[in-house]
C-alpha positions in Angstrom: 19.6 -5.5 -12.8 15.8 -5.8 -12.6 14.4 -9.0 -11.6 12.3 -10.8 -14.1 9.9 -13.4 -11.9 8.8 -16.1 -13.8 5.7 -16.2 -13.2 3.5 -13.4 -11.4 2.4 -14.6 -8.1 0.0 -11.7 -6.4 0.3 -11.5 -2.5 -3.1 -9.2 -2.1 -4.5 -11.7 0.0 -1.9 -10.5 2.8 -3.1 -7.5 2.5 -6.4 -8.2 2.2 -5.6 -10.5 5.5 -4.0 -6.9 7.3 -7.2 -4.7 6.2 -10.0 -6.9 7.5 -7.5 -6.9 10.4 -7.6 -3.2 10.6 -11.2 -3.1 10.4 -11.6 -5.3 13.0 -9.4 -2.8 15.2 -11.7 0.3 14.2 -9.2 1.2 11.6 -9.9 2.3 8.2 -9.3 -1.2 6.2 -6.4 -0.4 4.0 -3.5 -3.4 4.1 -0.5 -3.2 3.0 2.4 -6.1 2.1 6.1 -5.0 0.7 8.0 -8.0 -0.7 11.6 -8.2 -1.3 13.8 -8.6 -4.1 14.3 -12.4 -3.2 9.9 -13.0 -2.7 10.1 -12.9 0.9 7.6 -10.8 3.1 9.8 -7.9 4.2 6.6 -6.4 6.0 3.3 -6.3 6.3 0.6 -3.9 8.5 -2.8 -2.4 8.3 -3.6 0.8 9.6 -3.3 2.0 12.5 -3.8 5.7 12.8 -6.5 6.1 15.7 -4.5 3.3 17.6 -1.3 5.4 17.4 -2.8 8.5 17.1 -0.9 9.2 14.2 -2.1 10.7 10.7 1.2 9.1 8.9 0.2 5.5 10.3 -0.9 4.3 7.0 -0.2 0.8 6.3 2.1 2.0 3.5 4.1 3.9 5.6 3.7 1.5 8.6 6.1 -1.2 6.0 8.4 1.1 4.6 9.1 2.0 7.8 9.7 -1.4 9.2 11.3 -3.0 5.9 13.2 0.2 5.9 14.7 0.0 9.7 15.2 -4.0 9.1 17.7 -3.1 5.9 19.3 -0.2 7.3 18.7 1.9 4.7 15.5 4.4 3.3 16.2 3.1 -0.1 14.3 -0.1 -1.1 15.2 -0.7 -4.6 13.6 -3.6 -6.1 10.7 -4.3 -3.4 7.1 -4.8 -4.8 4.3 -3.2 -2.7 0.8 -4.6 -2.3 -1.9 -2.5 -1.1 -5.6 -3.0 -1.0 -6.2 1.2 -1.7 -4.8 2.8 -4.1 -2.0 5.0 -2.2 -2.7 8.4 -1.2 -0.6 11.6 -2.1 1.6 11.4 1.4 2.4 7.3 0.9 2.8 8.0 -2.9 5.5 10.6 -2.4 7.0 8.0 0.6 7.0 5.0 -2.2 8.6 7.0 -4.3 11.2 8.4 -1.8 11.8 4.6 -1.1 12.5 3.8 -4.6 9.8 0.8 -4.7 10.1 -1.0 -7.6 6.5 -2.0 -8.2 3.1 -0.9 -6.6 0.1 -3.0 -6.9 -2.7 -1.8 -5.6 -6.8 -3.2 -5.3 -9.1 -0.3 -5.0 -9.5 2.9 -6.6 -9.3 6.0 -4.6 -11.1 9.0 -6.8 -11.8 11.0 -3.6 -8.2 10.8 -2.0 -6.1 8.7 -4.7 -2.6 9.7 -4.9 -1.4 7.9 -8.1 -4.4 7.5 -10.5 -6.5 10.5 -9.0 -5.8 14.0 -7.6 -1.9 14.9 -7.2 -1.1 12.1 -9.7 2.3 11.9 -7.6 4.2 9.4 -9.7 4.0 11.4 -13.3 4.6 15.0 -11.7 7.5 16.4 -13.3 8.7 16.6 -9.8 8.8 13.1 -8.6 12.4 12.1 -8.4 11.2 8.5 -9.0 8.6 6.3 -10.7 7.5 2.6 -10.0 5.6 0.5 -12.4 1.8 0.7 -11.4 -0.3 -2.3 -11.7 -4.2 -1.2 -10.3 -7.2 -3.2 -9.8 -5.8 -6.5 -8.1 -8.6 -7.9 -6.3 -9.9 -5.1 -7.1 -13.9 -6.4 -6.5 -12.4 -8.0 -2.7 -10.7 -4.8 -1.8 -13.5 -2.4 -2.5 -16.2 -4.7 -0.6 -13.8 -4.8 2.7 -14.0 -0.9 2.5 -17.7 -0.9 1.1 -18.3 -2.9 4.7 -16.4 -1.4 6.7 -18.6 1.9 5.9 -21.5 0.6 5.6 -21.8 -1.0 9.4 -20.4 2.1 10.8 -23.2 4.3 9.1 -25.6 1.7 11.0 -24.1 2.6 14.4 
């Protein structure tokens, strides 16, 4: 059975918190937050693929990985993920494989987008599951921490 909240309560300030974070650390600002059924913070991480050296190390990845090890399981029916990016087509097909419930996300991505641009991952024929898409959340916030970002390293 679906849970029905009463009242919507956005948690894109964590993830807004975890991409001025990541920029901070050098890191492409993109945050990430994955609540559970019962409204707790399962997990929550910015990027960190030049500090691992790893190309997967999105923040989307980074909590379905952690929220995913904490449950036991790779399922995680019924969790809402916040990100400040819209998801690429790599942490689209992981959301999906994770069975998220709900994706909300800040920021467009027309150059690398993964849900509302380019492989469109979530209505392929082949996707074996679908969560409910909720875009521009903060939208305004979560474009000018990447807009930033950019624009002080084109100044170095």
């Amino acid at each position: 059975m679906e849970r029905k909240p009463a009242m919507f309560k956005s948690h894109m300030e964590i993830a807004l918190e975890e991409a001025r974070a990541a920029a901070l650390r050098g890191e492409v600002p993109v945050g990430a937050v994955l609540i559970a059924p019962d409204g707790s913070i399962a997990a929550r991480a910015g990027n960190r693929t030049r500090e691992l050296s790893d190309p997967t190390a999105h923040a989307e990845i980074l909590v379905l990985r952690e929220a995913c090890a904490a449950k036991g399981s790779e399922r995680l029916q019924g969790y809402d993920l916040y990100v400040t990016l819209e998801p690429c087509a790599m942490c689209a097909a992981a959301i999906a494989a994770a069975r998220i419930a709900r994706v909300y996300y800040g920021a467009s991505d027309p150059k690398s987008g993964g849900v509302a641009h380019g492989a469109c991952v979530f209505s392929h024929p082949q996707a074996h599951h679908s969560p409910e898409v909720y875009e521009a959340i903060a939208e305004d916030e979560a474009t000018k921490v990447l807009k930033d970002f950019f624009a002080a390293r084109r100044l170095k």
